[in-house]
C-alpha positions as CSV (number, residue, x, y, z in Angstrom):
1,X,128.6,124.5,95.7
2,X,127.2,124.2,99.6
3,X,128.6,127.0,102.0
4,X,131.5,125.6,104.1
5,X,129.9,124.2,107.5
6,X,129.0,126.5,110.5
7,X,128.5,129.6,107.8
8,X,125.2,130.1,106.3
9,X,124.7,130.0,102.7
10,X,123.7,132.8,100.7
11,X,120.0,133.2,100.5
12,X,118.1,131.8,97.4
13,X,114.9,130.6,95.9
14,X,115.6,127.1,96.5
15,X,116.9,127.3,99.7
16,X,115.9,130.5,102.0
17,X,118.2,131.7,105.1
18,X,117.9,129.7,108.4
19,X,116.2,131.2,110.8
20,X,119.4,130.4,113.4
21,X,116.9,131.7,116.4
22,X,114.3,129.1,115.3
23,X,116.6,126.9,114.8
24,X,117.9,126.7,118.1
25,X,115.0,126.4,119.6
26,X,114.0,123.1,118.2
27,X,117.7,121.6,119.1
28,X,117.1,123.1,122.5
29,X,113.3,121.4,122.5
30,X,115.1,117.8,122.1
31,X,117.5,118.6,124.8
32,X,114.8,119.9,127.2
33,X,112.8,116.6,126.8
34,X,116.1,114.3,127.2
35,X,116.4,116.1,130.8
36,X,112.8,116.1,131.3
37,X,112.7,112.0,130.9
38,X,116.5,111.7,133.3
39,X,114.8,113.5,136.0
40,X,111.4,112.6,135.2
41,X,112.1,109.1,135.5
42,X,113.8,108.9,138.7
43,X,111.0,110.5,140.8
44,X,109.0,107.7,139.3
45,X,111.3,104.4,140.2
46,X,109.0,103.2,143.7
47,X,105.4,103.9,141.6
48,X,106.9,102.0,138.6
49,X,108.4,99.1,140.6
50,X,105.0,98.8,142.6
51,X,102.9,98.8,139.6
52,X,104.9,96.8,137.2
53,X,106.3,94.3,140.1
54,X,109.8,94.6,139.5
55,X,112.7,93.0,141.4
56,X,114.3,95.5,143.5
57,X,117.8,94.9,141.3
58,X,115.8,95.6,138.3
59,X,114.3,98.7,138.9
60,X,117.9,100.8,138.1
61,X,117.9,99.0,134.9
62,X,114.7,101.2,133.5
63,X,117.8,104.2,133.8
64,X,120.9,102.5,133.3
65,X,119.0,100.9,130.1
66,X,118.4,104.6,128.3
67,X,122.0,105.6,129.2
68,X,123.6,102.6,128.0
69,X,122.1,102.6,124.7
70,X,123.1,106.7,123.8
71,X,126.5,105.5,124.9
72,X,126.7,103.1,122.5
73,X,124.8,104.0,119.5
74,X,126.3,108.3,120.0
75,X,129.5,107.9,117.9
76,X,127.3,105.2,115.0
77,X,124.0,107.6,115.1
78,X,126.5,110.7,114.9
79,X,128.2,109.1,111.6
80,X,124.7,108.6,110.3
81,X,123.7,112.2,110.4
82,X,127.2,112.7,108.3
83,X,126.2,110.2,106.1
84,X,122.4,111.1,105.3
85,X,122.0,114.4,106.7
86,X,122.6,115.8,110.5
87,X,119.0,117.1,110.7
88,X,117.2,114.6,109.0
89,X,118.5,112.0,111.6
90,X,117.6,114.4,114.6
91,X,114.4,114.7,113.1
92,X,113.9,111.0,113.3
93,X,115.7,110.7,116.7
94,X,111.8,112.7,117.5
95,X,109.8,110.5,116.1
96,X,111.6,107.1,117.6
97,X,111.9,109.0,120.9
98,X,107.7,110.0,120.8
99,X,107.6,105.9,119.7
100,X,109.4,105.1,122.8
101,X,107.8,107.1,125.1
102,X,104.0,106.0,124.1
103,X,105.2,102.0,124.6
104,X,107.0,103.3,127.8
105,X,103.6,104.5,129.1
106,X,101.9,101.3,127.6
107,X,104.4,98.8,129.6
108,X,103.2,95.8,131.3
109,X,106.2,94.4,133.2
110,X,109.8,94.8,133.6
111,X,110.7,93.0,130.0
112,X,108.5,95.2,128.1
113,X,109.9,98.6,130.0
114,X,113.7,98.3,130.0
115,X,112.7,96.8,126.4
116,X,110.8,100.1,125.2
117,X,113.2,102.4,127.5
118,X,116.0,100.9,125.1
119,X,114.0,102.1,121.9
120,X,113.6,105.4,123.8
121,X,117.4,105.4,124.3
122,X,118.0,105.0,120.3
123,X,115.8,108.1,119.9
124,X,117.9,109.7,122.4
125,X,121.0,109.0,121.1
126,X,119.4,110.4,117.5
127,X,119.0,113.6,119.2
128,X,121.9,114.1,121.5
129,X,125.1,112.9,119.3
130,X,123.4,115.1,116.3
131,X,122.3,118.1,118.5
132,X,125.8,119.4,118.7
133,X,126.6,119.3,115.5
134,X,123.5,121.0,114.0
135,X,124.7,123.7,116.1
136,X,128.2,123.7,114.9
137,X,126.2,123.7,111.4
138,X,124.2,126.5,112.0
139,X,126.3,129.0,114.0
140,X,130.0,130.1,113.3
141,X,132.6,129.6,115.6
142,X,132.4,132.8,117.0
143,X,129.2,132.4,118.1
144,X,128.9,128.8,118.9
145,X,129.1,129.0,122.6
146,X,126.4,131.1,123.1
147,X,124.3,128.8,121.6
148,X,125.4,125.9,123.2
149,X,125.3,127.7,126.6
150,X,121.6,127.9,125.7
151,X,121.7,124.6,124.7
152,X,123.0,124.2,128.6
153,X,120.3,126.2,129.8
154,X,117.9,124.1,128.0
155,X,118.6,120.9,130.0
156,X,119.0,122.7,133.2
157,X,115.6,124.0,132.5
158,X,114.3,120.3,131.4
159,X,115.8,118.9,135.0
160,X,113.6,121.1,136.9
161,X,110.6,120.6,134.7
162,X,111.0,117.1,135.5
163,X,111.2,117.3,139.0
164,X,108.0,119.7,139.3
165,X,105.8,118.0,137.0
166,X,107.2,114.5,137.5
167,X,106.3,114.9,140.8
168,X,103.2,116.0,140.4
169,X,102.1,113.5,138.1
170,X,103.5,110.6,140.0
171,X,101.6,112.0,143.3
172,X,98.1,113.4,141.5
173,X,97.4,111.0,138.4
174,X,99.6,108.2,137.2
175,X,103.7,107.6,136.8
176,X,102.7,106.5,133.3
177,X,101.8,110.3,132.4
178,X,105.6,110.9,132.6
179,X,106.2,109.4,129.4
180,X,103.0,110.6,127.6
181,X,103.8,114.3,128.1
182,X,106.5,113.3,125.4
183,X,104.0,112.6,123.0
184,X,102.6,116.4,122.4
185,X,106.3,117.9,123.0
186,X,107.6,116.1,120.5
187,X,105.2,116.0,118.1
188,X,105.5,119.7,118.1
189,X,109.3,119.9,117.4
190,X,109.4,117.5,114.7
191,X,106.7,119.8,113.3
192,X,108.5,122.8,113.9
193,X,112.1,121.1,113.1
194,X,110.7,120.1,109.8
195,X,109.8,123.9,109.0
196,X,112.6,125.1,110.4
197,X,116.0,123.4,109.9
198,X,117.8,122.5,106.8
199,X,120.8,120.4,106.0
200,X,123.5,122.6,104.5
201,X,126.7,120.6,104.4
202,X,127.8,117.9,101.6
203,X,126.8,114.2,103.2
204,X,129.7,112.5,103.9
205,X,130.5,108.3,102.8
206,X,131.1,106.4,106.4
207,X,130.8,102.9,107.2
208,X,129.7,101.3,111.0
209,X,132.1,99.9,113.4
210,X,129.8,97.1,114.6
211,X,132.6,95.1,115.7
212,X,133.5,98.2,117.8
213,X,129.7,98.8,118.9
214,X,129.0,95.0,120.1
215,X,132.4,95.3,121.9
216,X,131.9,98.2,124.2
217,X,128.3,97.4,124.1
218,X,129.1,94.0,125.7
219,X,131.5,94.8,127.9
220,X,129.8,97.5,129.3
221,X,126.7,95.7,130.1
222,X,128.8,92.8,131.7
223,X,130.4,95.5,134.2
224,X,127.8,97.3,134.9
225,X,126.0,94.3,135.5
226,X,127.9,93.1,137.9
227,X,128.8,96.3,139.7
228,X,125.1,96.5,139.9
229,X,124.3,93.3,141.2
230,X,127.4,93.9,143.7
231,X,125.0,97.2,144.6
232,X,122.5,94.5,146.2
233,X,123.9,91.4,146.9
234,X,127.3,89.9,148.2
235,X,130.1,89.2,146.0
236,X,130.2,85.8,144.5
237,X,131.5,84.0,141.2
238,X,129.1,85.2,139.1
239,X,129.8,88.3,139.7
240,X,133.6,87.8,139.4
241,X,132.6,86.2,135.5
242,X,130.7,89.1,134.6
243,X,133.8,91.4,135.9
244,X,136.3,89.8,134.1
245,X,134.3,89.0,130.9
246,X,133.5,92.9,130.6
247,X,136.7,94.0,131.1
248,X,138.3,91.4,128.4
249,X,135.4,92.8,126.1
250,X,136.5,96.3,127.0
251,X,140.0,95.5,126.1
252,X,139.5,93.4,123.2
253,X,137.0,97.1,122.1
254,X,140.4,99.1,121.9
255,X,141.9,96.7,120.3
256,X,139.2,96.5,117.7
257,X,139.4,100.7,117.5
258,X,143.0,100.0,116.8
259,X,142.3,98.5,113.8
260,X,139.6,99.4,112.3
261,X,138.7,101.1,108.9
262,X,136.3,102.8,110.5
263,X,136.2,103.3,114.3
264,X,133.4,104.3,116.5
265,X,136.2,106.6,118.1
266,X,137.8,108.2,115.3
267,X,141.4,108.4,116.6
268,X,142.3,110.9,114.3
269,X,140.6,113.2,116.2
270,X,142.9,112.4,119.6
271,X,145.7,113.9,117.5
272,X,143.9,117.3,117.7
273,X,145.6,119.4,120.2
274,X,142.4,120.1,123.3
275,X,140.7,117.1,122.3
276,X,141.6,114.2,124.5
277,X,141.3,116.7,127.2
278,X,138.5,117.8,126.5
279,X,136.8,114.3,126.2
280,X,138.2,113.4,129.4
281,X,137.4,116.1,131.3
282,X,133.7,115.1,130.0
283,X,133.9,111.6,131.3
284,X,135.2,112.1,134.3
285,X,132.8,115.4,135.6
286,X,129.9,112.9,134.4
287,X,131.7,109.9,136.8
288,X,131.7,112.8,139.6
289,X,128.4,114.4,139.3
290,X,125.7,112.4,137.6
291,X,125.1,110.3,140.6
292,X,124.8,113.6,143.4
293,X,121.1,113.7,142.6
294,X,120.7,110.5,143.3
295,X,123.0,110.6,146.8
296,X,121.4,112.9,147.8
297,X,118.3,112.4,147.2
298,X,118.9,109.1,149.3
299,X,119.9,111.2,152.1
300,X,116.7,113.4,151.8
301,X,114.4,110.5,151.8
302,X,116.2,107.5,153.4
303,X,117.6,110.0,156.4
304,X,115.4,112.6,156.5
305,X,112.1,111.0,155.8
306,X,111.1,113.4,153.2
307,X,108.5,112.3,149.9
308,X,110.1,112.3,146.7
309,X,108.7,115.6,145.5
310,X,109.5,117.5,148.7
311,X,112.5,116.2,148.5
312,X,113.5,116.8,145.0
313,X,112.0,120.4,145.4
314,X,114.5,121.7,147.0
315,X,117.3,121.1,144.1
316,X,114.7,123.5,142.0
317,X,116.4,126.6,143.1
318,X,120.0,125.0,141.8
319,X,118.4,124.2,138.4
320,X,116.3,127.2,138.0
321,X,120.0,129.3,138.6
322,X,122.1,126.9,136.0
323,X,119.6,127.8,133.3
324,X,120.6,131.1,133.8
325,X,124.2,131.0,134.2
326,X,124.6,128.0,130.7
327,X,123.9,131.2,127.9
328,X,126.4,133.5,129.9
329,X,128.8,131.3,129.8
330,X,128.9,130.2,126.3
331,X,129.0,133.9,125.9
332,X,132.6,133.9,128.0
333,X,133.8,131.3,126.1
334,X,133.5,133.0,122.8
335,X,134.8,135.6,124.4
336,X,138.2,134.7,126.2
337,X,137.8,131.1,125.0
338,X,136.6,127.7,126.4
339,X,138.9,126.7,129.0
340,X,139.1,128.9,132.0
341,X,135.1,129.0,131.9
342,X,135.3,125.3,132.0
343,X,137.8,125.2,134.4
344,X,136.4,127.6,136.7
345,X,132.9,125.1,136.1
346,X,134.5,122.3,137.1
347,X,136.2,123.6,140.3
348,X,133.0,125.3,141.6
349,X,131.2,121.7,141.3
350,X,133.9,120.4,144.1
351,X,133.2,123.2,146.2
352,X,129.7,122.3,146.0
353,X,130.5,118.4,146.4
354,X,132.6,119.2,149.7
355,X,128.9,121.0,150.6
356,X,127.2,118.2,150.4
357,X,129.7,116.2,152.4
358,X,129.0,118.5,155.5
359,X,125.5,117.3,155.6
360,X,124.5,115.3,158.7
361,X,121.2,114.0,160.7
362,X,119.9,117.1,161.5
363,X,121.6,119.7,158.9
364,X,120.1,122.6,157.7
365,X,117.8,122.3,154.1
366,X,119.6,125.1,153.6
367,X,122.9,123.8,153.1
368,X,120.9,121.4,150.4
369,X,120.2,124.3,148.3
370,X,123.8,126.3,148.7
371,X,125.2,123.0,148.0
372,X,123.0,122.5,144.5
373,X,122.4,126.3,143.7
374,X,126.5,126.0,144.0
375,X,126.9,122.9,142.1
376,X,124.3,124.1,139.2
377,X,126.4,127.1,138.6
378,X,129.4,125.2,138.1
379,X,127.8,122.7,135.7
380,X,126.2,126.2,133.6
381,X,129.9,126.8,133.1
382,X,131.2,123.9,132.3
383,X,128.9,122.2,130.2
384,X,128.6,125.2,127.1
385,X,132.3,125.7,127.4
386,X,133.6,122.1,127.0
387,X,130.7,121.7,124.1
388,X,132.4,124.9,122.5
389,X,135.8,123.7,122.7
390,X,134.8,120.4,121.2
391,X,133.4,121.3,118.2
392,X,135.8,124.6,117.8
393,X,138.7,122.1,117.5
394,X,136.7,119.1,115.3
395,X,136.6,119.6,111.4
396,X,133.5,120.6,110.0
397,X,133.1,117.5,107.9
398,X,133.4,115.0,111.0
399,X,130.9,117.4,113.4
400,X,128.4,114.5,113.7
401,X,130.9,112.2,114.7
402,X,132.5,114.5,117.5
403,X,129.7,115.1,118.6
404,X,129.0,111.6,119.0
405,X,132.2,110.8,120.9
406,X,131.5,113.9,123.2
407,X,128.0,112.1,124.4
408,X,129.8,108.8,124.7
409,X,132.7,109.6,127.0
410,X,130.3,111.6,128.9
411,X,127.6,108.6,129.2
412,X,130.2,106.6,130.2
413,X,131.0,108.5,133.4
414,X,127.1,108.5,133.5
415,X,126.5,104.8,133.6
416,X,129.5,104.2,135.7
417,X,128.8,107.1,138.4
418,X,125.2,105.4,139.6
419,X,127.6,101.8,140.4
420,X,130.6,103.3,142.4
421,X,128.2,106.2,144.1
422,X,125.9,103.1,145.4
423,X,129.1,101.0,146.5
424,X,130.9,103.9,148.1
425,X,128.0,104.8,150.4
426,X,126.9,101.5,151.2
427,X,129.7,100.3,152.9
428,X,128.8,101.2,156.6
429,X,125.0,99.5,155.9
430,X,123.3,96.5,154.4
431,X,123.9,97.3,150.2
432,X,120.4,95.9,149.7
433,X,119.1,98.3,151.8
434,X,120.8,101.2,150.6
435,X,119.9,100.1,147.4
436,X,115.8,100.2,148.6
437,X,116.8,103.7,149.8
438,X,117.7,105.0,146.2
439,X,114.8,103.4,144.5
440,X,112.4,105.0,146.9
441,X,111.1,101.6,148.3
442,X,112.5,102.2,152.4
443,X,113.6,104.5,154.6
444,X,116.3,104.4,157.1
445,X,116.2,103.3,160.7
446,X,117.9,105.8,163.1
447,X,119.8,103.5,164.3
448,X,121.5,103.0,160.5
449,X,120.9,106.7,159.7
450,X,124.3,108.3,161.4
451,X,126.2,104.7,159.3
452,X,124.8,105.8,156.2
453,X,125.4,109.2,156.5
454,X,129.1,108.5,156.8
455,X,128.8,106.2,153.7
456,X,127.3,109.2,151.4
457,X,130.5,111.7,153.1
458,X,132.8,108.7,151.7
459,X,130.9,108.7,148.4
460,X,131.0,112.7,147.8
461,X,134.4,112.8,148.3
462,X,135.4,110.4,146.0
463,X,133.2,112.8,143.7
464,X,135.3,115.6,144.8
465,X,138.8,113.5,143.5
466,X,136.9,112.5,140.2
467,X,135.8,116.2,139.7
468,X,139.6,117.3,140.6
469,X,140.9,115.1,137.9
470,X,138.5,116.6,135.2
471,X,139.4,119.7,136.0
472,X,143.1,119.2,135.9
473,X,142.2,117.9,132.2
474,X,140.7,120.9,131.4
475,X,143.2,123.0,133.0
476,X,146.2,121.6,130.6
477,X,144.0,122.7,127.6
478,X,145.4,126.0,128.5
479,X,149.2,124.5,127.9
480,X,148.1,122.5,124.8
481,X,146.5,125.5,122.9
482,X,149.5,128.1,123.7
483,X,151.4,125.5,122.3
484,X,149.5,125.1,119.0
485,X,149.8,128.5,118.3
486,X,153.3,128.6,118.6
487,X,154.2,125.9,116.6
């Protein structure tokens, strides 16, 4: 008989003791690689548009591609590593990532990299929706948010990796390098992975929601699409199409979910008390946040004038702090419990939005670096905590598929946060040129920089609202579990 999930088994000849330490540091590897390749990737967006001749309203479509895909596939790839084992699919989420990665570097125009940045986002998705619940596997729940606060710390760590070498292979030898690098690190993992981790729970019989998965697939791509397109370009009726066909596909998704045998979001799991908070509270700090590098990033370079790597330089000291703050805070939550760190996370990350909004033509750096160092230390509470809580209140034998849903409502704030950040700050300026700013490809006239500067103020407070509401979500988690335990 296996040991009950999260506890290790007793120690025999056929199967040896995890080495939890280990362990963690090959799910920590996959995660430090997915940051590497977000922030990695935008540093590279002018070299790779140049080089590969992309239309300007393509060149988002080499990020939104690899975020759309883990949003999708997260829930399906999850119930695969509860079907077949949770670390034999995050060992292959590895080897299709390193697959990715080498076509990536081998692209020859736009079809072939949004093509092979969609394999690399299957890979992703391998690793992200199953990364959680290896965890859960490995650790009890006592000591789960520790690891996953390292977990936090890993991607922080990734981020800044990406900036620094990202920018100094895009600057010194070629933007193709950022995707090779993958090659070596994750060759070494699966190695290491392979050695190391061991599936210790029973496999579990699922079946796919692909009605579900084309659905939301569909209807996201339409939306985004058009929101996208609206980023650019004026609105006209093929935008208003792609609008409405998204959201009926988005609809006619819930519906599906409804009734399904088998949904990609397993609505059992909403009856949990925490859970739908939680989720929330995830989807709507990624709607807030994701899109502030980017913001301001466009202010560093489209307003200040600055390169991409001098620019993105000074958000190192933010990162380098978060990575120190994620393992603390997992250590809190086991502690006094997940929701006042998470809380406390998501409130400091408005602070640090309000920051940002002070920033004008000729502000400080400094207030750059507050502002991230600020924002960082919020998302190093937030992010173990929230993990934590989500796989604290998920049954052990649906792990993989919590997990899943965790990285999906989270990747959709993600996808969406890149659209309405764009929209809000274009509004005083031409939207294709403030769409050249974010790519890299132009900088601003003074004569438009004061405009746009009011636009990104109008964009980073609507980040502040978004941020608000995911932390009034996580606040009620406080009500919810007092009242589970009295009942």
């Amino acid at each position: 008989m296996s040991a009950p999930a999260g506890i290790q088994a007793p120690s025999t000849a056929e199967e040896p003791p995890i080495r939890t330490g280990l362990a963690l540091l090959v799910v920590m590897t996959g995660v430090l690689i997915a940051a590497i390749d977000t922030t990695i990737v935008v540093l590279a967006l002018p070299e790779i548009q140049r080089s590969l001749h992309l239309a300007l309203s393509s060149v988002v479509w080499v990020i939104i591609a690899y975020l759309l895909v883990i949003t999708v596939l997260a829930t399906q790839v999850g119930r695969l590593g509860d079907m077949f084992g949770r670390v034999r699919m995050y060992e292959a989420g590895f080897i299709v990532f390193i697959i990715g990665s080498v076509l990536c570097a081998l692209a020859w125009n736009e079809s072939s990299i949004i093509s092979f940045r969609v394999l690399q986002g299957v890979g992703g998705a391998l690793l992200t929706a199953n990364s959680g619940a290896v965890i859960a596997d490995i650790f009890p729940p006592e000591k789960r948010g520790r690891a996953f606060g390292f977990n936090a710390g890993a991607y922080t760590t990734g981020a800044v990796l990406g900036i620094l070498i990202g920018g100094a292979m895009v600057t010194y030898v070629s933007w193709r390098w950022i995707f090779w690098i993958n090659a070596p690190i994750g060759t070494l993992a699966v190695l290491l992975a392979v050695r190391v981790l061991r599936d210790r729970t029973q496999t579990q019989a699922r079946r796919f929601d692909v009605a579900g998965m084309l659905s939301l697939a569909g209807g996201l791509l339409s939306v985004l699409w058009a929101m996208t397109k609206l980023a650019s370009d004026s609105f006209s009726g093929e935008i208003l199409v792609a609008l409405l066909l998204g959201g009926a596909l988005l609809v006619a998704f819930v519906g599906i979910e409804f009734r399904a045998q088998a949904p990609m979001l397993n609505m059992d799991l909403f009856r949990i008390p925490t859970m739908t908070a939680s989720l929330l509270a995830s989807m709507f700090q990624s709607l807030a946040n994701f899109a502030v590098l980017f913001l301001v990033i466009m202010y560093l370079q489209g307003v200040r004038g600055l390169s991409p790597l001098d620019a993105s330089l000074l958000l190192v000291p933010g990162y380098t702090i978060g990575a120190v703050v994620g393992p603390t805070s997992g250590r809190l939550a086991d502690r006094i419990g997940p929701v006042w760190p998470a809380t406390i996370g998501l409130g400091t990350q408005a602070v640090a939005l309000v920051l940002y909004a002070q920033l004008h033509l000729h502000s400080s750096y400094g207030l750059v670096v507050a502002a991230s160092i600020v924002s960082s230390i919020g998302a190093g509470l937030f992010f173990p905590a929230n993990t934590a809580a989500v796989m604290k209140a998920a049954p052990p034998q649906v792990f993989g598929i919590a997990s899943g849903m965790l990285r999906t409502f989270a990747n959709v704030g993600m996808v969406f946060s890149f659209a309405v950040a764009i929209l809000a700050s274009s509004h005083a300026i031409s939207r294709h040129v403030a769409f050249a700013i974010f790519v890299g490809t132009t900088t601003l006239k003074p004569s438009l920089a004061a405009a746009f500067t009011r636009g990104l103020h109008t964009a980073f407070y609507l980040s502040v609202g978004l941020m608000l509401i995911a932390a009034l979500l996580s606040g009620v988690r406080h009500r919810t579990t007092a009242a589970a335990r009295r009942d």
